[in-house]
MARGURO-878395 format. One record per atom (N, C-alpha, C): residue number from 1; residue in one letter; atom name; x, z, y. Coordinates in pm, 1 decimal, always signed. Layout:
+------+-------+--------+----------+----------+----------+
| firo | marse | lodren |     east |       up |    north |
+------+-------+--------+----------+----------+----------+
|  NUM |     a |     CA |        X |        Z |        Y |
...
+------+-------+--------+----------+----------+----------+
This chain:
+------+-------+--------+----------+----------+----------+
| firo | marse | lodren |     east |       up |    north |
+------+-------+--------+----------+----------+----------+
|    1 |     x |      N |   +878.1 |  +1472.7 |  -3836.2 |
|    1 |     x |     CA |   +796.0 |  +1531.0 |  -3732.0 |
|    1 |     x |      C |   +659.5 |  +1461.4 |  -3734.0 |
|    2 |     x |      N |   +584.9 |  +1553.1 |  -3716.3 |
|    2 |     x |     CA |   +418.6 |  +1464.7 |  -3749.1 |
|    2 |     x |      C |   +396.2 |  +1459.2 |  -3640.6 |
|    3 |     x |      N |   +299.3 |  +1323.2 |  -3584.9 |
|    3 |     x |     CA |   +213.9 |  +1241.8 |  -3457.5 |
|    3 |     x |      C |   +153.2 |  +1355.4 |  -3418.8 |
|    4 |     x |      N |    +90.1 |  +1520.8 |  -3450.9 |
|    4 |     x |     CA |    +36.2 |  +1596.2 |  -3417.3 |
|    4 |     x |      C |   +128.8 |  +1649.1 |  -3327.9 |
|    5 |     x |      N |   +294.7 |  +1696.2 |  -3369.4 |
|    5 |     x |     CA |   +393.8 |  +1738.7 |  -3254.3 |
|    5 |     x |      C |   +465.0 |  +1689.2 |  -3178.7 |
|    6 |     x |      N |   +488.7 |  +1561.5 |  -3228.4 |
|    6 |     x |     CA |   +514.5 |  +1471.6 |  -3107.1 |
|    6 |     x |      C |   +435.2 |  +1457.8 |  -3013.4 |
|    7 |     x |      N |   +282.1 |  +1433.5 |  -3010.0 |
|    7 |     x |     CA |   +196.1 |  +1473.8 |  -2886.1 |
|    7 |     x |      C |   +213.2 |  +1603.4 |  -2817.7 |
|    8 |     x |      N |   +239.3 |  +1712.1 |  -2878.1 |
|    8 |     x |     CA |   +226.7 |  +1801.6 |  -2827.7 |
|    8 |     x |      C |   +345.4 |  +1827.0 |  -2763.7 |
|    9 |     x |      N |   +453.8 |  +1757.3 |  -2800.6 |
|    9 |     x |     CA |   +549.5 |  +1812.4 |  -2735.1 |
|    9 |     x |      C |   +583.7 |  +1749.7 |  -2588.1 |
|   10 |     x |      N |   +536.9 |  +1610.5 |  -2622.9 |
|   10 |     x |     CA |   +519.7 |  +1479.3 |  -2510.5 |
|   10 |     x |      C |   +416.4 |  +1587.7 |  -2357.1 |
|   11 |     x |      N |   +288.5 |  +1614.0 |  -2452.3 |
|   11 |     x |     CA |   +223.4 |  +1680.5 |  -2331.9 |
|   11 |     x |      C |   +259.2 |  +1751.2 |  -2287.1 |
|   12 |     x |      N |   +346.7 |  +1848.0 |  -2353.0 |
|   12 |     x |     CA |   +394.7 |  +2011.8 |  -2290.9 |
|   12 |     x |      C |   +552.0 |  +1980.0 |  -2204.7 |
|   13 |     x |      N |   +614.2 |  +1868.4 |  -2241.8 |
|   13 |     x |     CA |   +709.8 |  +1818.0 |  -2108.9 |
|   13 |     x |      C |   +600.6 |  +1759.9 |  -1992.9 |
|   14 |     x |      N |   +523.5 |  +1733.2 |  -2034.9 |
|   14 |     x |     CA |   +466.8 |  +1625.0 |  -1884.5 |
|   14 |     x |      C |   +403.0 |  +1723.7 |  -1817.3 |
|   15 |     x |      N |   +332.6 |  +1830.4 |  -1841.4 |
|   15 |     x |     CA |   +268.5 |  +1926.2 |  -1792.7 |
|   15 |     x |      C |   +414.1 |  +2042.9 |  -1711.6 |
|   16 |     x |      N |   +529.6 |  +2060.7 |  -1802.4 |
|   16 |     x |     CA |   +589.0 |  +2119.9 |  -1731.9 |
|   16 |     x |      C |   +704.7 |  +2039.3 |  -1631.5 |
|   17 |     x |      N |   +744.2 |  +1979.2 |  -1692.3 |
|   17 |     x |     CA |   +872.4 |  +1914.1 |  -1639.3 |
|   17 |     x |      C |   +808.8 |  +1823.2 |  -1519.9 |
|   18 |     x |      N |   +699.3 |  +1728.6 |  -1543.7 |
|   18 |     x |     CA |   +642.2 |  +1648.4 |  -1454.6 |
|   18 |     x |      C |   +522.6 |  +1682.8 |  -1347.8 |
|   19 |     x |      N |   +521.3 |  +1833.0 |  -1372.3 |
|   19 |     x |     CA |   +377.5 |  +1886.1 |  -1309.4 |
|   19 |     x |      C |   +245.4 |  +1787.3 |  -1314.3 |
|   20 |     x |      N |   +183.9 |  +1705.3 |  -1426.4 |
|   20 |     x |     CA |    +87.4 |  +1668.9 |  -1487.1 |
|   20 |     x |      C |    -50.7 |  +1737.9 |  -1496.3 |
|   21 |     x |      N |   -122.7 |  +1733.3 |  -1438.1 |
|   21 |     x |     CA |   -241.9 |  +1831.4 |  -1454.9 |
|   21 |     x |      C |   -280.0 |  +1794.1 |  -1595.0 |
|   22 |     x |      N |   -306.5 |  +1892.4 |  -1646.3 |
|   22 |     x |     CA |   -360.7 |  +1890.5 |  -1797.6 |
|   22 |     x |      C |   -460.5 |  +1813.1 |  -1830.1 |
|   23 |     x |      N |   -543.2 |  +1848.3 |  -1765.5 |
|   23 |     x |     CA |   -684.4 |  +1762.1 |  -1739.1 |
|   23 |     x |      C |   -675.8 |  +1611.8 |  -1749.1 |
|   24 |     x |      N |   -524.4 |  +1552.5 |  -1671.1 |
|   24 |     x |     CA |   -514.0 |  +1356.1 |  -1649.4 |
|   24 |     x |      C |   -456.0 |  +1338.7 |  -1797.8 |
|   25 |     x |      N |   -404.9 |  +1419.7 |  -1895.9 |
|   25 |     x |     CA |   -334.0 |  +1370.4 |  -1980.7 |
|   25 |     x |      C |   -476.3 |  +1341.1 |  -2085.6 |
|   26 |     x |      N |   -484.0 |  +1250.3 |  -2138.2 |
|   26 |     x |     CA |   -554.1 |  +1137.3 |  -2232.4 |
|   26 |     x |      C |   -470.7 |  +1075.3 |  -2277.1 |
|   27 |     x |      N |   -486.9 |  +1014.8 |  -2417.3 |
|   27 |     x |     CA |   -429.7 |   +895.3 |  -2491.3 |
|   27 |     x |      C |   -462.2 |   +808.2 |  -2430.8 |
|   28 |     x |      N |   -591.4 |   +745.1 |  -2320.3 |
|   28 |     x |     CA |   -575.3 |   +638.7 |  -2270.7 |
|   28 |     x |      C |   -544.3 |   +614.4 |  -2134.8 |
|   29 |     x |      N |   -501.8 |   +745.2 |  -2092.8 |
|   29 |     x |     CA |   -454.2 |   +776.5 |  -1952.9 |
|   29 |     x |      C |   -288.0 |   +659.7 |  -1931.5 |
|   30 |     x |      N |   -364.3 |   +540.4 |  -1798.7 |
|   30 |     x |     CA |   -216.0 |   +462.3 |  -1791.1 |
|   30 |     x |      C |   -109.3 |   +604.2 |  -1722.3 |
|   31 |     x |      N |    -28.2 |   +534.4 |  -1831.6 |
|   31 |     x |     CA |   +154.4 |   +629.1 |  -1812.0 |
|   31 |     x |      C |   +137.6 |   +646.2 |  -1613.9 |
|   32 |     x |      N |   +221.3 |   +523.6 |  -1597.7 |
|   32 |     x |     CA |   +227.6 |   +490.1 |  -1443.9 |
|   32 |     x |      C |   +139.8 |   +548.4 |  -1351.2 |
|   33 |     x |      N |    +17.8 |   +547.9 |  -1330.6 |
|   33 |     x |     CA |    -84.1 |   +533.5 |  -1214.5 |
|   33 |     x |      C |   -166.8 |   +674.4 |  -1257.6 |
|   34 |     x |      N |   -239.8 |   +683.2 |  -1380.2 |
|   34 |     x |     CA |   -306.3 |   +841.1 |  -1415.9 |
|   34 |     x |      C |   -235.6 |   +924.0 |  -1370.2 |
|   35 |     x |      N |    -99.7 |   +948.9 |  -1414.3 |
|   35 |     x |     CA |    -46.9 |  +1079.9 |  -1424.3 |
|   35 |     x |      C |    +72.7 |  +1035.7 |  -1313.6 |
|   36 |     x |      N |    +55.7 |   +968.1 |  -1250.9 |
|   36 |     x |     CA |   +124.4 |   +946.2 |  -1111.4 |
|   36 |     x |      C |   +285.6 |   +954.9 |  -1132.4 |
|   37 |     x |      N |   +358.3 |   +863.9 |  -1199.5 |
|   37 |     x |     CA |   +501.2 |   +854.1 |  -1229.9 |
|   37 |     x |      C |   +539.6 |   +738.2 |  -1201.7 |
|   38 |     x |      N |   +660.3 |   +778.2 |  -1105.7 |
|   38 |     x |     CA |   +713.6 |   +641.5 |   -992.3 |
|   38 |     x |      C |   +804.1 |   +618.9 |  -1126.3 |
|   39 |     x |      N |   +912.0 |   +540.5 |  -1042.9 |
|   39 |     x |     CA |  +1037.4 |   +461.1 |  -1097.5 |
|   39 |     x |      C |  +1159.6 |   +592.5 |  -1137.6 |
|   40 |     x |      N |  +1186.0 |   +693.2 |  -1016.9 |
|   40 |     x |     CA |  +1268.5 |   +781.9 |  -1084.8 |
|   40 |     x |      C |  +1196.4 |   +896.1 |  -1159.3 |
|   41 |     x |      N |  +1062.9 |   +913.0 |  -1218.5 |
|   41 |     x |     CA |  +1049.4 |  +1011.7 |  -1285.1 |
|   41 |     x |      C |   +992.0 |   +926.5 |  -1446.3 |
|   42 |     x |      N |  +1026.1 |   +788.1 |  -1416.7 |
|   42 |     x |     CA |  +1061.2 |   +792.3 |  -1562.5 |
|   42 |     x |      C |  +1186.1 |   +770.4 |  -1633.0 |
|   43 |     x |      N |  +1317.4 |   +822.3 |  -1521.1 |
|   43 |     x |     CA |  +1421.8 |   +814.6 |  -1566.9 |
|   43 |     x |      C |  +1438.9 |   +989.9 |  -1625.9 |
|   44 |     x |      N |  +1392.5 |  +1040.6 |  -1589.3 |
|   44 |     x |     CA |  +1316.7 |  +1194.6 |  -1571.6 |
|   44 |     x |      C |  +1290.6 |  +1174.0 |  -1747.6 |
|   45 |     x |      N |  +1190.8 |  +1060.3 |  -1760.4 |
|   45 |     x |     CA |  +1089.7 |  +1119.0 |  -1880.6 |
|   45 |     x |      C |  +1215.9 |  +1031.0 |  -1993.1 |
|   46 |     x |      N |  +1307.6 |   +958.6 |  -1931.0 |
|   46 |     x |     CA |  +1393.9 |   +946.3 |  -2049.0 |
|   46 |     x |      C |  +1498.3 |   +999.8 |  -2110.5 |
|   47 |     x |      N |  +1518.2 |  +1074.4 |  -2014.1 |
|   47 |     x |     CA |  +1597.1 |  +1222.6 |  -2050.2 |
|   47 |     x |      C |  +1552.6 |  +1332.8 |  -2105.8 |
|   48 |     x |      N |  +1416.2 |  +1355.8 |  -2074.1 |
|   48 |     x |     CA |  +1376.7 |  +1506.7 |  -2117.1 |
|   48 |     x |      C |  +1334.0 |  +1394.5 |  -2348.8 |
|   49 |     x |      N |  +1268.7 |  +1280.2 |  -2296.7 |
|   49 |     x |     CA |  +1316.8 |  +1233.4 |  -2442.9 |
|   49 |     x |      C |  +1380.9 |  +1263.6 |  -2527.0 |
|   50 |     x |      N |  +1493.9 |  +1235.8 |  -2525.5 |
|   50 |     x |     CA |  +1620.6 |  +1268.5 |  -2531.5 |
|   50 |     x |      C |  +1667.2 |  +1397.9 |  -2546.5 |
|   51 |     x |      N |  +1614.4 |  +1451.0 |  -2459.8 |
|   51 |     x |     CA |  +1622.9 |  +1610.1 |  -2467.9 |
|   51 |     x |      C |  +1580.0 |  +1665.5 |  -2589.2 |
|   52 |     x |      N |  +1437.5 |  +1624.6 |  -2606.3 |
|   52 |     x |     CA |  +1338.6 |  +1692.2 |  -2667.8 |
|   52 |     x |      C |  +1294.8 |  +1640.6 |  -2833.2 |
|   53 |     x |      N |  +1368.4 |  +1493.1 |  -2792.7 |
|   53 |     x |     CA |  +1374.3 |  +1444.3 |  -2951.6 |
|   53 |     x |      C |  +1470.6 |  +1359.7 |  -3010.8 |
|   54 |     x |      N |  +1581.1 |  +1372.7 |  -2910.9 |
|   54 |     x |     CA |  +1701.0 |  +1338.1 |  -2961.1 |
|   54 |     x |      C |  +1674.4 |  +1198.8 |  -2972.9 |
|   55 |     x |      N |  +1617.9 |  +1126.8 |  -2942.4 |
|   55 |     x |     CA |  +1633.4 |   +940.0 |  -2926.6 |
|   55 |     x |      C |  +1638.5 |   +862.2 |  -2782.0 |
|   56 |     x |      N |  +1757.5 |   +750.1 |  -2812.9 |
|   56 |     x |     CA |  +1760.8 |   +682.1 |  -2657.7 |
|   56 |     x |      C |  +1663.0 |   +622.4 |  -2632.0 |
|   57 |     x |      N |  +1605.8 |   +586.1 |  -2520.8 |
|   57 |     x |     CA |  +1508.6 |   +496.7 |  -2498.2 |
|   57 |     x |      C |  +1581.5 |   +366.9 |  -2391.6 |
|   58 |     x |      N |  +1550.3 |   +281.4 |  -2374.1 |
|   58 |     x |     CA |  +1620.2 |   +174.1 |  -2301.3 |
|   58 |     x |      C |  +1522.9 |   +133.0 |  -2185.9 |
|   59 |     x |      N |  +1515.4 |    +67.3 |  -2115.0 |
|   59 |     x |     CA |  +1405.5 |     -5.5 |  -2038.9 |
|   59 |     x |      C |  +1287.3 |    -79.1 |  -2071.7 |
|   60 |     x |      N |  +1405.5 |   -175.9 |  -2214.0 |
|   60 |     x |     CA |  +1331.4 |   -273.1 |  -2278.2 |
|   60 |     x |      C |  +1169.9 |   -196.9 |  -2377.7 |
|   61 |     x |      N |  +1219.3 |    -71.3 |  -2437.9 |
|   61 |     x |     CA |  +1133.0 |    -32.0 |  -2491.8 |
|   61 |     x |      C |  +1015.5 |    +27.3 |  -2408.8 |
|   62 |     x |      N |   +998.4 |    -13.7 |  -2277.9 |
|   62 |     x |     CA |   +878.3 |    +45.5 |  -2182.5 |
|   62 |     x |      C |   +835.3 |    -77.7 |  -2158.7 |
|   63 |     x |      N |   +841.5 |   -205.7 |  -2217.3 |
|   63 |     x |     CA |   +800.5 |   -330.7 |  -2116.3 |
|   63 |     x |      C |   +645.9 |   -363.6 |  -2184.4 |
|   64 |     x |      N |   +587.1 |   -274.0 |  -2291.9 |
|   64 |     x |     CA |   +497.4 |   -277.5 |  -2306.8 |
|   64 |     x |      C |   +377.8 |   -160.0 |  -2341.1 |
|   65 |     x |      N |   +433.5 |    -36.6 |  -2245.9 |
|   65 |     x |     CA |   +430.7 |    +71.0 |  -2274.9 |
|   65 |     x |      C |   +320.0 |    +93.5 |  -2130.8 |
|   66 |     x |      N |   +160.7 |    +88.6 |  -2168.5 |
|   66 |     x |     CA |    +93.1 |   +102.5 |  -2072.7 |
|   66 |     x |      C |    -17.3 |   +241.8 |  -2041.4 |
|   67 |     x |      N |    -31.4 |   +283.3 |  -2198.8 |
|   67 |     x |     CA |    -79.3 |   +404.0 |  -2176.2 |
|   67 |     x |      C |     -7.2 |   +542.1 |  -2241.3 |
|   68 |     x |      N |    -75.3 |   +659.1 |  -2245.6 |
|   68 |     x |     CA |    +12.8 |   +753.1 |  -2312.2 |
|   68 |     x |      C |    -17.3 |   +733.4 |  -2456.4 |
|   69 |     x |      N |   -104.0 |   +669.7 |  -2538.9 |
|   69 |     x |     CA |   -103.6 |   +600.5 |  -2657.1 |
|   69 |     x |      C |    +20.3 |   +541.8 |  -2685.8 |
|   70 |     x |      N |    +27.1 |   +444.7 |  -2639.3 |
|   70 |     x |     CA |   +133.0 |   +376.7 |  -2663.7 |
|   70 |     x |      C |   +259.8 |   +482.0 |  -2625.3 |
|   71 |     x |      N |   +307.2 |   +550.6 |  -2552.2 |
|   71 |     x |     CA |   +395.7 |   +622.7 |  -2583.6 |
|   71 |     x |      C |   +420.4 |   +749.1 |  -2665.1 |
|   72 |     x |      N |   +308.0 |   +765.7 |  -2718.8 |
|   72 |     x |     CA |   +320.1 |   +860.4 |  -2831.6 |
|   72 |     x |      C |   +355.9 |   +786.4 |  -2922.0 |
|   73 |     x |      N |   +245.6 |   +639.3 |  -2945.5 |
|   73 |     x |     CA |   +330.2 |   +563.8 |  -3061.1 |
|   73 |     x |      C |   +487.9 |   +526.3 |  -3066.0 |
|   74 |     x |      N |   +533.9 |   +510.3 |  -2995.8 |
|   74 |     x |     CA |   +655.5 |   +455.7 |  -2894.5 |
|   74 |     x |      C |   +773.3 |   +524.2 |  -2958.0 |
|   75 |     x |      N |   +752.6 |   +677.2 |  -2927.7 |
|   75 |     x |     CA |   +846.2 |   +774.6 |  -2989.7 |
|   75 |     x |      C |   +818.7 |   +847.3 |  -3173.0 |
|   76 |     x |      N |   +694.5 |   +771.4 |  -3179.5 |
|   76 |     x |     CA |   +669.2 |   +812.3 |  -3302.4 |
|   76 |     x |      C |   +767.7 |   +664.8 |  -3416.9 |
|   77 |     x |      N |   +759.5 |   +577.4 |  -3379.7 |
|   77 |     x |     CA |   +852.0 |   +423.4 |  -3430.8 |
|   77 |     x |      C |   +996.0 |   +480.0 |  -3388.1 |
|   78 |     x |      N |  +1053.2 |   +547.1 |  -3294.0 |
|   78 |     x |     CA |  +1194.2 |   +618.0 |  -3278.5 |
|   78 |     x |      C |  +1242.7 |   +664.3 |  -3404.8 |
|   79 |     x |      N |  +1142.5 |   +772.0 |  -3422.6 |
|   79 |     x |     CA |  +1197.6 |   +857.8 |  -3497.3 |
|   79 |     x |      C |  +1181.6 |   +867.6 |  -3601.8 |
|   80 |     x |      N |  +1135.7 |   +766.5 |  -3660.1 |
|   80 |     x |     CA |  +1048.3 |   +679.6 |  -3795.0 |
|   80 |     x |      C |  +1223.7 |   +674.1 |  -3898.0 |
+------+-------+--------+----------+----------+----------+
């Protein structure tokens, strides 16, 4: 899967599943605070993961996970 559809697919859950205004999503948009995601909607975003690309994610792998950069990279090292 190329870094081109993994973004796209990342954005097109956050826009639908998370109601994300299109507009806040940036690569340097922080995860947390930009796009306004508490504690249970990133249990939310580790499921639709999962959903959407078939890899677990743990806790540990968010402890340095500050923008949507880094979580594109994030799931792009998953599925590597």
């Amino acid at each position: 899967m190329t870094k081109e559809v993994i973004v796209e697919k990342i954005n097109d859950f956050l826009i639908d599943e998370f109601e994300v205004d299109e507009e806040e999503i940036a690569p340097e948009a922080n995860l947390k605070d930009a796009l306004e995601l508490d504690s249970l909607d990133f249990v939310d975003l580790v499921v639709a993961v999962e959903s959407n690309f078939g890899v677990k994610l743990v806790g540990e792998d968010f402890v340095n996970i500050m923008t949507l950069q880094d979580f594109y990279d994030l799931i792009e090292r998953k599925l590597a």
